[in-house]
C-alpha positions as CSV (number, residue, x, y, z in Angstrom):
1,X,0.0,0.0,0.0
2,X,3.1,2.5,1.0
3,X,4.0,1.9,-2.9
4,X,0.4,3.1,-4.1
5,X,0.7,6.5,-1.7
6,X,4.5,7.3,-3.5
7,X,2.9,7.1,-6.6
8,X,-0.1,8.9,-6.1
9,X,2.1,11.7,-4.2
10,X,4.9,11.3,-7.1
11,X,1.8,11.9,-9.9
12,X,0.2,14.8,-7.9
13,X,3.6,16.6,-7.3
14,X,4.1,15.9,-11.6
15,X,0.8,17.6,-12.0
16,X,1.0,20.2,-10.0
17,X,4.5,21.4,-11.5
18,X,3.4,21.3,-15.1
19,X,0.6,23.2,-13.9
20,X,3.0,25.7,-12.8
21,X,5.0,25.8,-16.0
22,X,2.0,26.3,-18.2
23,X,0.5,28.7,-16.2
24,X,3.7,31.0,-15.2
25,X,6.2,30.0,-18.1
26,X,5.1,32.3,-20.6
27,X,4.6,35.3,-18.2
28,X,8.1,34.6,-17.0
29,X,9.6,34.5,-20.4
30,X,7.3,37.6,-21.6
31,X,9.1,39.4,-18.2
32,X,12.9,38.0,-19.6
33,X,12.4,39.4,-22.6
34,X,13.5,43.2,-21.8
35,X,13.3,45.6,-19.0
36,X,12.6,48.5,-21.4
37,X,9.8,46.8,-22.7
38,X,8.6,45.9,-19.6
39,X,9.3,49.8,-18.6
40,X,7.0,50.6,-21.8
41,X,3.9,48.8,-20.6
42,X,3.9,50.1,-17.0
43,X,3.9,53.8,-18.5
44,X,1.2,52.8,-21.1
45,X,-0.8,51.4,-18.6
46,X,-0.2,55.0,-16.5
47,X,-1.1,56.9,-19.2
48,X,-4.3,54.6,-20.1
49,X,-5.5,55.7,-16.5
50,X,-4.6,58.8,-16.6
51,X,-7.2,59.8,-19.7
């Protein structure tokens, strides 16, 4: 039975980091990309909400 609870923790962990990859990998490697671009979207975004 201790063999069954490995896997099921081993296939959960598996899952869980994928998840994390597909969900944060292309924000992470939109941020890598450039500070000055990332610069350039912050001060859009200011002057969006500024009118």
């Amino acid at each position: 039975m201790r063999l069954a609870w490995e896997r099921l923790a081993a296939v959960l962990f598996s899952g869980a980091a994928w998840l994390l990859v597909l969900l944060v990998g292309p924000h992470l490697a939109h941020a890598l990309r450039g500070p000055p671009r990332l610069v350039a979207h912050a001060g859009f975004s200011r002057r969006r909400d500024q009118g």
